[in-house]
C-alpha positions in Angstrom: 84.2 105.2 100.8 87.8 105.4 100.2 88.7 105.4 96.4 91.7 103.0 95.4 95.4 104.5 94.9 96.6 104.3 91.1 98.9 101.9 91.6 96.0 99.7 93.4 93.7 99.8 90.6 96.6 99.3 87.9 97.5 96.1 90.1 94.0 95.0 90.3 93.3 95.3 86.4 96.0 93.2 85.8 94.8 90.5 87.6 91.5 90.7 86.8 92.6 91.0 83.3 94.9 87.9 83.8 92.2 86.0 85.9 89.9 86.5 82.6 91.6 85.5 79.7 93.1 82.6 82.0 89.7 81.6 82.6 88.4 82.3 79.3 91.0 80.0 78.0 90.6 77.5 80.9 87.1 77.1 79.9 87.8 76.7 76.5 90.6 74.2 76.8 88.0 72.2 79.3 85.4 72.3 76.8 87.3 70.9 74.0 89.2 68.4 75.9 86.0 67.3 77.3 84.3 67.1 73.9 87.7 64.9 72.7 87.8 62.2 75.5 83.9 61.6 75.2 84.3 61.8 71.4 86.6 59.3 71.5 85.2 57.1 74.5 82.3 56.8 72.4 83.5 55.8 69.3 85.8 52.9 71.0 82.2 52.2 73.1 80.7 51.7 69.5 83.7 49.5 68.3 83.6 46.9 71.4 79.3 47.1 71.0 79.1 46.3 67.4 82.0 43.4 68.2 80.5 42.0 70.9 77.0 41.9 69.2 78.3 39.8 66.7 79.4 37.8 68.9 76.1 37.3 70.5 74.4 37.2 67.2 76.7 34.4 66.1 75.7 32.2 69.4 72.3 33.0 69.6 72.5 31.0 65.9 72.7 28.4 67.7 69.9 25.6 68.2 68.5 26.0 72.0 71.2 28.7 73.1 72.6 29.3 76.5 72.2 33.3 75.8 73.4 33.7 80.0 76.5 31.3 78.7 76.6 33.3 75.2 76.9 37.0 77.3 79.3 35.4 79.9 81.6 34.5 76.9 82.2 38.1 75.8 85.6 39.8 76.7 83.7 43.0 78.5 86.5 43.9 81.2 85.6 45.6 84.0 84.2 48.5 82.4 81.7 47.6 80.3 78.5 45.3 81.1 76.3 43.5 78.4 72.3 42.8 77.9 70.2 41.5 75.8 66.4 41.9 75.2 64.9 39.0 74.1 61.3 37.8 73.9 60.0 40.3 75.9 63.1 39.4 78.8 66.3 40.8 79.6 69.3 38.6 79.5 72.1 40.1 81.9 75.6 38.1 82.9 74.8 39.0 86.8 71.9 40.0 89.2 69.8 43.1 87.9 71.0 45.7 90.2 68.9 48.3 88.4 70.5 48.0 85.1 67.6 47.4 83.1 65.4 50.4 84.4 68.3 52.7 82.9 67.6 51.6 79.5 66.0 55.0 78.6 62.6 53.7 76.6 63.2 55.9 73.7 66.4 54.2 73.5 64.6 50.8 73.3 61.6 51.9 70.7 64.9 52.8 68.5 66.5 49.3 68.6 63.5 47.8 68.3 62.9 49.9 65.3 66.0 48.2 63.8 68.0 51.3 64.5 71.2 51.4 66.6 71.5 54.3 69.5 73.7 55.7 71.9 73.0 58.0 74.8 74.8 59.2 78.6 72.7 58.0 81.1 73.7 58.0 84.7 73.4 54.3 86.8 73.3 55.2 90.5 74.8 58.5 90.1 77.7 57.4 88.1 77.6 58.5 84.3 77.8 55.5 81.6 77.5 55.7 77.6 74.9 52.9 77.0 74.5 51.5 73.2 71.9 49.8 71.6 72.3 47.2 68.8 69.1 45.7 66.9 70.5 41.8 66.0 67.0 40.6 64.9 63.1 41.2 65.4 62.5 41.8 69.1 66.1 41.1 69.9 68.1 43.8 71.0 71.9 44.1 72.4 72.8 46.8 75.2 76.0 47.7 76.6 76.8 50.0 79.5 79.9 51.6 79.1 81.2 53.0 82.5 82.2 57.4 82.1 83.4 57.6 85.9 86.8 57.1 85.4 86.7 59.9 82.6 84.5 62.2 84.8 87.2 62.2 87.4 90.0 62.8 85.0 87.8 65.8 83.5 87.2 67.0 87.5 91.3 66.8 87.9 91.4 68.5 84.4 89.1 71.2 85.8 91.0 71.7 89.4 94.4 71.8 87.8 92.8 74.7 85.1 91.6 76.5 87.7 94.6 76.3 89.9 96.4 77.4 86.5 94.1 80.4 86.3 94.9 81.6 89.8 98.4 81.5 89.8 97.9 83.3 86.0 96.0 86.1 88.2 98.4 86.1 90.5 101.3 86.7 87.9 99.1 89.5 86.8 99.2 91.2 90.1 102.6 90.7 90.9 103.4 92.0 86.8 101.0 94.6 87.6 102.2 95.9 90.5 106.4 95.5 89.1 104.9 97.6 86.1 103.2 100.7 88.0 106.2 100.7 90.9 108.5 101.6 88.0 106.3 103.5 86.0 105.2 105.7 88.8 108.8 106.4 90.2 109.0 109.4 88.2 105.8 110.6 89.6 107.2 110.0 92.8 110.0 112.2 91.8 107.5 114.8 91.0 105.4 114.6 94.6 108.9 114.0 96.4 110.1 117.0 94.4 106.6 119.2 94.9 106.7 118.4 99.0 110.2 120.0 98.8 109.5 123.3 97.1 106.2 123.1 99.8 108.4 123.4 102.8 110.4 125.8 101.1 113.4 124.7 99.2 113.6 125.9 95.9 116.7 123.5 95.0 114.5 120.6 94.1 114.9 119.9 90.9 113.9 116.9 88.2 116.8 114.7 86.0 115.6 115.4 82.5 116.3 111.5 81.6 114.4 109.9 84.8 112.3 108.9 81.8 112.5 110.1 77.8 108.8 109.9 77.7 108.8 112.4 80.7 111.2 114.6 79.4 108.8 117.5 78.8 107.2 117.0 82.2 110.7 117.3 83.8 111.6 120.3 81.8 108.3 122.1 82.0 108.5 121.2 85.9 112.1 122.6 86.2 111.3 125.7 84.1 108.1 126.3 86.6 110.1 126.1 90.1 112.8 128.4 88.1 109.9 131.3 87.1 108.4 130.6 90.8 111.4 130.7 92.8 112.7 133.9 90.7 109.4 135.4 91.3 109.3 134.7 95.5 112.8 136.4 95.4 111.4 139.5 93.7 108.7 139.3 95.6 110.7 139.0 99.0 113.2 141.7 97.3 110.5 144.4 96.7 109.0 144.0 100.4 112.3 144.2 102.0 113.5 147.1 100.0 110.3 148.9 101.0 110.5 147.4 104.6 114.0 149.3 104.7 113.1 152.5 102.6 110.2 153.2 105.2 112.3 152.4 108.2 114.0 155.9 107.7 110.5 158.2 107.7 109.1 156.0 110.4 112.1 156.4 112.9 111.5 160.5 111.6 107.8 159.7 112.6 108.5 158.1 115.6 111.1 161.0 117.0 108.3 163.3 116.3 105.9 161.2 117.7 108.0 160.9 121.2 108.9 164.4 121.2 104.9 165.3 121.0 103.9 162.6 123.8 106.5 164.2 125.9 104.5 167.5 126.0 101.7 166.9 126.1 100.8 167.7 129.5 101.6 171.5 127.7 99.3 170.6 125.0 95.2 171.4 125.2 93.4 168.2 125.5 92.1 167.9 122.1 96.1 167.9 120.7 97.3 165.9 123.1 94.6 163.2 122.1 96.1 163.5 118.5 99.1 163.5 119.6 99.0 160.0 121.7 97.1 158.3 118.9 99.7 159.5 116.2 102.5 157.8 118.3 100.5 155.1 118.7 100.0 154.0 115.2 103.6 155.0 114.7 104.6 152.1 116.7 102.4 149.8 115.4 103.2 151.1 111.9 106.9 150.0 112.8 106.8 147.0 114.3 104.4 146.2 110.9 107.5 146.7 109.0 109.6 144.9 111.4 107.3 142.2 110.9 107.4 142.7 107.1 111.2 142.5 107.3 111.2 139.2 108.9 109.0 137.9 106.9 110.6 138.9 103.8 113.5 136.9 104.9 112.0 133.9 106.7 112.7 131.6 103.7 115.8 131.0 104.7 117.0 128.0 106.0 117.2 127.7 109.6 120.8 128.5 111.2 120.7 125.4 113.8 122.8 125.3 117.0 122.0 124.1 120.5 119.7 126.3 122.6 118.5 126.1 126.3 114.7 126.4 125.0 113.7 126.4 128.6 115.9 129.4 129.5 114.6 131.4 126.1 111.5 130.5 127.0 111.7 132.5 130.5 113.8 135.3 128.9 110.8 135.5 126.7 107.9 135.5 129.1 110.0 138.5 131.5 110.5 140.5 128.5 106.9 140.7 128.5 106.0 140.9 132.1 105.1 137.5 132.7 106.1 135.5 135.1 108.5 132.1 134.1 106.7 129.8 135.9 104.2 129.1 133.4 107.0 127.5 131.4 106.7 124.0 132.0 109.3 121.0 131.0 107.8 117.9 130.5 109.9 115.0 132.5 112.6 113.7 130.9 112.7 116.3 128.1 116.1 117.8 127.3 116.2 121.6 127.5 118.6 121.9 124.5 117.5 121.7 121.1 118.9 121.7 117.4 117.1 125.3 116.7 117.7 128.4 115.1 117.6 130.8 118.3 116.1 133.6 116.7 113.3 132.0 114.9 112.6 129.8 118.1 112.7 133.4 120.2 110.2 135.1 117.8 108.1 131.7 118.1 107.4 132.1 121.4 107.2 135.9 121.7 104.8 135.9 119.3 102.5 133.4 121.1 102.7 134.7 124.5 101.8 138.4 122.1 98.6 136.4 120.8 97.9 135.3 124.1 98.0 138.2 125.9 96.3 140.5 123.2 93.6 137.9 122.1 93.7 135.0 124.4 93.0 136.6 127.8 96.9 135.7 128.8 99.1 132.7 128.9 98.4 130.3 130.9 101.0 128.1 130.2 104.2 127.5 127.7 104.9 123.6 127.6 108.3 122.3 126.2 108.4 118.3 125.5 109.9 115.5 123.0 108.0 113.5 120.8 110.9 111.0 119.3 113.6 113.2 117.8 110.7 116.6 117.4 110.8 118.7 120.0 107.0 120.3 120.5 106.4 124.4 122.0 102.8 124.5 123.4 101.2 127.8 124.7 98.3 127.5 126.2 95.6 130.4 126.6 92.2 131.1 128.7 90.4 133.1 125.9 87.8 131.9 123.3 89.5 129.3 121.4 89.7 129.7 117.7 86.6 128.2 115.9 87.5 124.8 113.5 86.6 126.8 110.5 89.5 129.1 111.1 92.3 127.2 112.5 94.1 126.8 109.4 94.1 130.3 108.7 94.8 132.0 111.5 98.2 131.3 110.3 98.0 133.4 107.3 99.5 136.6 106.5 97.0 139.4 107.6 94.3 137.0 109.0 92.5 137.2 112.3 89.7 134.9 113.6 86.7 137.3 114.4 86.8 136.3 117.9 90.5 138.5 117.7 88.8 141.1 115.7 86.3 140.9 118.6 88.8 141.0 121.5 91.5 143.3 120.0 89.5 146.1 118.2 91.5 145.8 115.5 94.6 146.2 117.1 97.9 144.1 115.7 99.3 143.4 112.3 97.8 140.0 111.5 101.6 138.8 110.8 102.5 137.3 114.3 101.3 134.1 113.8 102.0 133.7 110.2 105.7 134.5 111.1 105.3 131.4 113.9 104.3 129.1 110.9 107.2 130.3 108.6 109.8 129.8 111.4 108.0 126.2 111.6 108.3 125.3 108.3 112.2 126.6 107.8 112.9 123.9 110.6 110.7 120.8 108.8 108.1 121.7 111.0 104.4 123.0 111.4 102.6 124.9 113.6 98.5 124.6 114.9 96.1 125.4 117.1 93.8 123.1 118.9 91.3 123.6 122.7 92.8 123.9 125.8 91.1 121.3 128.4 89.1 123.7 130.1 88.5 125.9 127.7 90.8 128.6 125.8 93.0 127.5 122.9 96.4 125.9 122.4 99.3 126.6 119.8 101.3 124.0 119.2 104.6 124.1 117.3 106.6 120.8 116.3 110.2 121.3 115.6 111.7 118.1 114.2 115.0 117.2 114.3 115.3 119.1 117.7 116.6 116.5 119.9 118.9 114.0 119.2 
């Protein structure tokens, strides 16, 4: 499960923060709203009940009443409907549409009791307030107060709280996610700044007042790409001043070393063996210091002119006896690229070198575009490099063991590290994937290539 980005979670607290004390005080404005308007519904139910029921206790006074006349005579408007319980009969102004089986009985044993009462009730799923008033023994006055017009006010209440609490979340989120955007920028600086020094450049550097609170982090940062970048220079210093101070011996060596493999058909058997394996590991003594040498200075930035790719391509494969036809151009790919020709040479001299010494051979060198990137691929028909290695095979003095396996420990274990440096000093990387087929294929992505 993928985990939520910082600026993702900050955003969502804020809302959910916002969404709770929006509803927490949506609730609590409901409530006490709601407890106001039936508060006072109820008292001004109570006022008109008591009035009324004098009114019907003043006519009922009368000799022989009329009680339906007396109950039509009260001023009830529409909301509010009387009756009357009288001798063991209920008195009502209209037809008995139920109204009388809502009289709650414990609200009835109350009036007659002598004692006045109130309760909600709810009259074909409508709420009412329905009071009781005791006028005399076994005579009791009812009214039905009609809630529905309050409940829909309290339901509009309720959708405009809750559309109130929404919008409140939503403030939260967009607050939220104004708040981290800005506080995170100089965290971007930092990761913009760290991806820099990554690939290379050691100029990237942080503006002690992006933020005072960040000041340290900015200095501390700063002060740590000054010690590293002084350090990689003395570091790149000491291997080319070795690189160079051995370079004298070894071309000593290597004059010795000809000089014995040039006699050695007047040299017994056993000597001339010696003799061949000391100029061999002469040779590949030197071109490990060649290959120390260009590392040492592969962190410098990339010297970009145009370059036929395709033609140094060629030139590379008949420097090493192989034939130009395996480079191939995809259609529509322009042959000249943005490049530094030296690196882009040593690229692909060192690939078609892996090939041949633990792929089995080249079997093709592709050139081709991808936008403004222009891609190398060089494909080979050996074992492939296992997953679990394919990152670094690219490192300095690292083989897969299928290379161990092939070469008998032959080569420096720099080629291909060099092929990644070179990539990186032009923006780009380099990997290794399958071959359809079988085999393995580098692939090196130059951007900025084409234009």
């Amino acid at each position: 499960m993928r985990r939520l980005g910082l600026r993702a979670r900050v955003t969502a607290g804020f809302a959910v923060g916002a969404l709770l004390l929006a509803a927490s005080m949506a609730l609590v404005s409901y409530e006490l709203t709601r407890r106001s308007l039936l508060d006072e519904r109820e008292r001004t139910a109570l006022r008109a009940a008591y009035f009324d029921a004098a009114v019907v206790r003043t006519g009922l006074d009368a000799e022989a009443p009329d009680v339906a006349e007396v109950l039509r005579s009260l001023d009830t408007g529409g909301n509010r409907r009387p009756l009357l319980y009288r001798d063991d009969q209920w008195y009502l102004r209209t037809a008995d549409d139920g109204l009388t089986a809502a009289v709650p009985a414990e609200l009835q044993r109350l009036v007659r009791d002598g004692e006045p009462a109130v309760q909600r009730v709810r009259i074909d799923g409508q709420p009412a307030l329905l009071v009781g008033v005791p006028l005399a023994e076994a005579v009791g006055y009812y009214e039905v107060t009609s809630l529905r017009e309050l409940e829909e006010t309290l339901q509009v209440l309720a959708l405009a709280l809750t559309a109130v609490a929404i919008v409140v979340a939503g403030s939260g989120a967009a607050v939220g996610w104004y708040a981290t955007r800005h506080s995170l920028r100089p965290l971007t600086a930092v990761a913009d700044a760290a991806e820099k020094i990554a690939a290379g450049s050691f100029t990237a550097r942080l503006a002690p007042t992006t933020d005072p609170d960040l000041t340290r982090l900015s200095t501390s940062f700063n002060h740590m790409v000054d010690q590293l970048a002084r350090r990689i220079e003395r570091d790149r210093r000491f291997a080319a001043d070795v690189s160079h101070e051995l370079r004298s011996p070894l071309q000593t060596l290597s004059a010795a070393a000809s000089v014995l493999a040039n006699r050695r058909e007047h040299l017994d058997e056993r000597t001339a063996l010696a003799a061949g394996l000391v100029a061999d590991e002469v040779a590949r003594f030197q071109q490990l210091v060649n290959d120390l040498i260009e590392l040492a200075r592969s962190d410098r930035p990339a010297d970009r002119a145009p370059v036929d790719v395709a033609a140094l391509a060629r030139e590379a494969c008949r420097s090493r006896s192989l034939p130009d036809s395996l480079v191939q151009v995809a259609p529509g790919t322009a042959t000249t690229w943005s490049v530094d020709r030296r690196r882009v040479e040593q690229i692909l001299v060192n690939l078609l070198d892996n090939a041949v010494r633990y792929g089995g051979g080249p079997v093709a060198v592709r050139l081709a575009r991808r936008g403004g990137t222009g891609v190398v691929e060089v494909d080979d028909e050996g074992p492939g490099v296992p997953v679990a290695e394919r990152e670094a095979v690219f490192d300095r003095f690292v083989r897969a063991r299928a290379a161990h396996a092939r070469a008998g420990g032959d080569g420096s274990g720099l080629g291909l590290a060099l092929v990644a440096q070179h990539a990186a000093t032009h923006g780009g990387r380099a990997e290794v994937g399958d071959r359809p087929g079988g085999g393995a294929r580098f692939r090196v992505e130059l951007p900025e290539a084409l234009r």
